[in-house]
Phi, psi and omega in degrees: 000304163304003210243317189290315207235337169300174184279175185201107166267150160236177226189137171335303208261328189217161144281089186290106165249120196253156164185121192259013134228123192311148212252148190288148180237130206283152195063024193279291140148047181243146188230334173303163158270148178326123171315319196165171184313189150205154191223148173242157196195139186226114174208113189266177218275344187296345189267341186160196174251154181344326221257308186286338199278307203290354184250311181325273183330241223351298167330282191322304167292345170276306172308335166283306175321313176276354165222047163258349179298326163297334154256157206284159179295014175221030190286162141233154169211132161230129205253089189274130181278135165257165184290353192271357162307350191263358178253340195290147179237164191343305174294324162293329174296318173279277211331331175307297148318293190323287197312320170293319187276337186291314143351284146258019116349306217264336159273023167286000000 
């Protein structure tokens, strides 16, 4: 749903797809209000073998985790590793991320 219907920046190494607030889905049967964002992350077999798709997420998953305080509490985000993620170290990974959520943020 986010990937279809949400905003979408890319970046070298990944694709930031957003969507900011989650959609009622009629008979979902959910009445809590949301907890907080949520995030996803799509790395596909085009980033490396197992040992790299899995240290990408890790990466990945450390970087959002440090910028979710920026989307509202009913946000979804998904973050697709593109192939040049599986050679990018760490620092090219947030700037990427930054760049990509400011992106779509400012179009929010």
């Amino acid at each position: 749903m986010v990937v279809r219907s949400g905003r979408r920046a890319g970046r070298p190494t990944l694709v930031v797809h957003y969507l900011p607030e989650r959609p009622v889905v009629p008979g979902g049967g959910l009445t809590d209000p949301p907890s907080g964002p949520r995030a996803g992350f799509v790395v596909g077999k085009v980033v490396g073998n197992s040992v790299r798709r899995h240290r990408v997420t890790r990466q990945l998953r450390h970087l959002v985790r440090d910028e979710l305080h920026r989307l509202p509490p009913a946000a979804d985000l998904v973050v697709r590793a593109r192939p040049e993620a599986g050679d990018a170290d760490l620092a090219t990974l947030r700037r990427d991320l930054g760049r990509g959520l400011d992106r779509v943020l400012d179009r929010a």
